[in-house]
C-alpha positions in Angstrom: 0.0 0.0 0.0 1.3 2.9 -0.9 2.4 5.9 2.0 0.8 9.4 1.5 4.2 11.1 0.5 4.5 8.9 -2.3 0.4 9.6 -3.4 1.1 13.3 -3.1 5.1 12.9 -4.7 2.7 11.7 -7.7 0.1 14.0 -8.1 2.6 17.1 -7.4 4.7 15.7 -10.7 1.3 15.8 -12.4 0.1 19.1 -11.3 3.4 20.8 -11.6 4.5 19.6 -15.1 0.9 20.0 -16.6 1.4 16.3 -17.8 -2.1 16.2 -19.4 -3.1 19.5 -19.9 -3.2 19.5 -23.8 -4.5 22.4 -25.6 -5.7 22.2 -29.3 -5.5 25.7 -29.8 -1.5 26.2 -29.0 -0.8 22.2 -30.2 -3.0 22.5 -33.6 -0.5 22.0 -36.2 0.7 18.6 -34.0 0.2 15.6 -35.5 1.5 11.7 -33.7 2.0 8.9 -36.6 4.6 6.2 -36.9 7.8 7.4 -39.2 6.9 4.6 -42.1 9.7 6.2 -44.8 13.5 6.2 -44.1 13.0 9.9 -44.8 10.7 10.4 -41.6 13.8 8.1 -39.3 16.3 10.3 -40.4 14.1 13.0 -39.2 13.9 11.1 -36.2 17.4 10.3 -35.6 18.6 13.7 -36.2 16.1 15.2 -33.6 17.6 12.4 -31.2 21.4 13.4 -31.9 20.6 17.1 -31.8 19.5 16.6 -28.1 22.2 13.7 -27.1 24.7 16.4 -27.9 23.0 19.1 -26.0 22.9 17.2 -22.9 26.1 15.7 -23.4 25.3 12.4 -23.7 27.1 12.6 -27.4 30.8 14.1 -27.1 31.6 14.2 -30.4 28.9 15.2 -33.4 28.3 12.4 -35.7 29.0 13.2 -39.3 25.5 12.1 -40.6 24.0 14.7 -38.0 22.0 11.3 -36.8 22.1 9.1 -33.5 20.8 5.2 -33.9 21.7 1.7 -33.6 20.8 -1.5 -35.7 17.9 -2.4 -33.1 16.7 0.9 -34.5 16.2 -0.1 -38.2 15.6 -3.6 -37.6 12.4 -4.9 -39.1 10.5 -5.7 -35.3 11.0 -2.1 -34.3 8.8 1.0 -35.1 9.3 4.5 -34.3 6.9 7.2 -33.0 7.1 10.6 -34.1 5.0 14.2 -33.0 5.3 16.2 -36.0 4.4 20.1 -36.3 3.7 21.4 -40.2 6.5 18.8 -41.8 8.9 19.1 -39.2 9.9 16.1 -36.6 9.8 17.7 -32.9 10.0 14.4 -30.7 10.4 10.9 -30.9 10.9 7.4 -29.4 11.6 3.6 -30.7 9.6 0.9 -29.9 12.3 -2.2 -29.7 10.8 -5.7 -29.7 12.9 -8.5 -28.6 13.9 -11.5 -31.0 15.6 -14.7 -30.6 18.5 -13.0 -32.2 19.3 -9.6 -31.2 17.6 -8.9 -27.9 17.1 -5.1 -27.0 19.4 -2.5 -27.0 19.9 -2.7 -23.3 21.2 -6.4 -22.9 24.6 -4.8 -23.4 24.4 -3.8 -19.6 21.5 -5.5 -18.6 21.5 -9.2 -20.2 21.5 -11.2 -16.8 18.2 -9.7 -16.2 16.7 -9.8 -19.2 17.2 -13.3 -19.5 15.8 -13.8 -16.3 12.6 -12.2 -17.3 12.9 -14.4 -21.1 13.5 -17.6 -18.8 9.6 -17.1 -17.3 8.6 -16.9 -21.1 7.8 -12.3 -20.8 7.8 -11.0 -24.1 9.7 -8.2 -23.6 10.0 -4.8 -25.2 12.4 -1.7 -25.0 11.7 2.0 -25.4 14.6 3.7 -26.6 15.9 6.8 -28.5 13.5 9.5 -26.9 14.4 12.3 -27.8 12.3 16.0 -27.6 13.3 18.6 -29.4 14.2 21.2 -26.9 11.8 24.1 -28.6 9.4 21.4 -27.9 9.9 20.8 -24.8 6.4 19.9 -23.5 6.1 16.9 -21.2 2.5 16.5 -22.3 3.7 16.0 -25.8 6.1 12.9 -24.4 3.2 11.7 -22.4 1.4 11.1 -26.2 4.5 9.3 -27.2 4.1 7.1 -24.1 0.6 6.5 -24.7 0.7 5.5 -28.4 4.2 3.3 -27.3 2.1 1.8 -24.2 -0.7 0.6 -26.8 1.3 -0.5 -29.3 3.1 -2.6 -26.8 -0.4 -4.6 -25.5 -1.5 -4.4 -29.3 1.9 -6.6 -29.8 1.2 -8.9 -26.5 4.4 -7.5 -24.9 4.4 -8.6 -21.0 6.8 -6.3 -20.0 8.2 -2.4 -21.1 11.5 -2.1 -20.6 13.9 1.4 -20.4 16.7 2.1 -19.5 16.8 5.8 -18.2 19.1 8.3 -16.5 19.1 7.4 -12.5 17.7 10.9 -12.6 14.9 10.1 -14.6 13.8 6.9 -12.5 11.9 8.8 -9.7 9.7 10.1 -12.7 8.6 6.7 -14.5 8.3 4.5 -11.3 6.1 7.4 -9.1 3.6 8.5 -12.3 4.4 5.3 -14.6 4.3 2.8 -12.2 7.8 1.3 -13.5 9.7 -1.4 -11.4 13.4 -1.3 -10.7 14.8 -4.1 -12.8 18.5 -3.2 -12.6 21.4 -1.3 -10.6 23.2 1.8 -11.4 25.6 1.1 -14.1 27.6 3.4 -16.6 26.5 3.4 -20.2 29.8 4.3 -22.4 27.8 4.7 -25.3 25.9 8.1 -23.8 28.7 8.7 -21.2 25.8 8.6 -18.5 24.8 6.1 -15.9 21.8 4.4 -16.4 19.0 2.2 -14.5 17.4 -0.2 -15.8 13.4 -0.3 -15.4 10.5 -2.2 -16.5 6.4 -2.3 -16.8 4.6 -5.5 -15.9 2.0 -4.5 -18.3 -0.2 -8.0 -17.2 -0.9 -6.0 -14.0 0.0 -2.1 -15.1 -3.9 -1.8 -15.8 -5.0 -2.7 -11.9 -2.1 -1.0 -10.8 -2.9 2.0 -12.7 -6.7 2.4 -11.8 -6.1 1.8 -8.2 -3.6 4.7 -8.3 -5.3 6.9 -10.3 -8.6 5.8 -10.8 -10.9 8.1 -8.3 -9.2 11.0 -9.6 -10.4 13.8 -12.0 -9.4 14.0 -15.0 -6.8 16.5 -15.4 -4.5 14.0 -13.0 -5.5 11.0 -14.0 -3.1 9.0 -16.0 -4.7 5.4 -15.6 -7.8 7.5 -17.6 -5.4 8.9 -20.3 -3.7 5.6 -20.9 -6.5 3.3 -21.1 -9.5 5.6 -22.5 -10.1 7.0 -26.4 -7.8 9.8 -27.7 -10.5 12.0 -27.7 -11.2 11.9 -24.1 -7.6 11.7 -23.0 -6.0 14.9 -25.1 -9.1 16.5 -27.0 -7.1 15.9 -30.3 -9.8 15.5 -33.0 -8.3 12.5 -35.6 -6.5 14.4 -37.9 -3.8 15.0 -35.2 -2.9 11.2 -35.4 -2.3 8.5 -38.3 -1.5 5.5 -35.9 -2.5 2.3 -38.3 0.3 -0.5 -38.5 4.0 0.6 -38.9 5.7 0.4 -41.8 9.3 -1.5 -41.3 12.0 0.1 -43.6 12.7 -1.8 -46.5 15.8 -3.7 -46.9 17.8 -1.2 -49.1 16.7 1.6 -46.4 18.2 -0.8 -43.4 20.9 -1.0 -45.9 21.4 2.3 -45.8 21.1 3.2 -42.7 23.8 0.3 -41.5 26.3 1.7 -43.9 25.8 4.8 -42.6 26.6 3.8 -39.0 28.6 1.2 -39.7 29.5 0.8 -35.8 26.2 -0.6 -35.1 27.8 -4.1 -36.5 30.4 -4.2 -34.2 30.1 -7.3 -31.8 27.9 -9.2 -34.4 27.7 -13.2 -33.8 27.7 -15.6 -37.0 24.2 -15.7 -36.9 23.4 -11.8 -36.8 26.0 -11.3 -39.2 23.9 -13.7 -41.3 20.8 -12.0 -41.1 22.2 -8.8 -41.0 23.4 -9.9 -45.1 20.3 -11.0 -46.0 18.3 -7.6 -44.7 21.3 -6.4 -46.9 21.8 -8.1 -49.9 24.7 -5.9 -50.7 28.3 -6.6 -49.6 28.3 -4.7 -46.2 31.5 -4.2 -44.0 31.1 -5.8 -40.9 33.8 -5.3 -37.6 
């Protein structure tokens, strides 16, 4: 059962960042949709290393101006973007786990992934989120997390995994009702520590409405998660094109790979196998 201070930690966070205050009138031109061209992910993945290098999680800037991995153009993974006019202002990846290449945070957090995959979860990561900082509304990441969270039951995942700043942690486990999965480790590849967190999302619904659930609207996340778009934002349909995402073609992931050609480091025979049939031409692989 949960202690007061932590009920009013949560509703504060609420309150104070307006998490669910959405306004058509200012947010108008906004508009949520998968990114289904390679056109749209670089979009993406420019708006992601734009940010990485403002908060210093990138040192150096990338030549292609962009900031992804393989998992991130693989064919099981889709990516959200909030678009205003033409122009890509925030983003995430939604990462599912294979057989073959896991999730983007078995690098530091294998042992416990597998210990989730040993129970038979079907697990998924959110990664790459990214706002851009003009953009900086927390209501607008709350829609990425709300079209990520349904995707995610719509693909019969059992638990959401992140990986997130230790920073950051306080914020998804007191209004998102994430679980500590792992300790505080570093991540080399943002120069940042990182915890590891997860979602049961077989009991995130209960857990949700009991939270939330006798409270009005404007604080009530359990009602914004579960309930139509309409009720939860006021966006009227045209704001959102959310049908099944498109995975990049295989000359795109080719692309993309040669592009960044450090996402092939560490490759086992049987990646590097599929990794030359996604692309049929001769790739270089570390």
């Amino acid at each position: 059962m949960l202690t007061k201070p932590v009920k009013d930690r949560r509703l504060t966070l609420v309150r104070k960042g307006r998490l669910l205050s959405f306004e058509p009138a200012v947010e108008e031109r906004l508009a949520i949709k998968w990114a289904d061209t390679a056109e749209e992910r670089r979009a993406a993945f420019s708006v992601v290393h734009q940010e990485y290098l403002r908060l210093g999680y990138i040192q150096r800037p990338n030549p292609t101006g962009m900031h992804y991995g393989l998992h991130h153009v693989l064919p099981t993974s889709s990516t959200l973007i909030l678009k205003k006019n033409d122009a890509v202002v925030a983003t995430l990846t939604h990462v599912l786990d294979t057989d073959l290449y896991g999730l983007p945070m078995d690098k530091l957090y294998g042992r416990e992934l597998d210990a989730l995959r040993s129970r038979g979860r079907r697990l998924a990561e959110l990664s790459a989120l990214a706002t851009r900082r003009d953009f900086c509304w927390q209501r607008l990441f709350m829609v990425l997390c709300r079209a990520a969270y349904r995707h995610a039951l719509e693909k019969r995942v059992t638990d959401l995994c992140i990986m997130v700043n230790p920073r950051h942690a306080p914020f998804y486990k007191t209004v998102f009702l994430f679980e500590d999965l792992g300790p505080e480790r570093f991540y080399p590849l943002v120069n940042a520590p990182a915890v590891a967190l997860r979602a049961d999302l077989e009991t995130i619904a209960d857990r949700l409405r009991a939270a939330y659930g006798h409270l009005p609207p404007e604080v009530n996340v359990y009602r914004f998660l579960t309930g139509s778009w309409e009720n939860a934002t006021g966006w009227k349909e045209a704001h959102r094109t959310l049908g099944v995402p498109k995975p990049l073609q295989r000359e795109e992931i080719y692309r993309f790979l040669c592009l960044e050609p450090c996402s092939l480091n560490d490759l086992t025979p049987a990646q590097q196998h599929n990794v030359a049939y996604l692309c049929p031409l001769p790739i270089r692989v570390h």
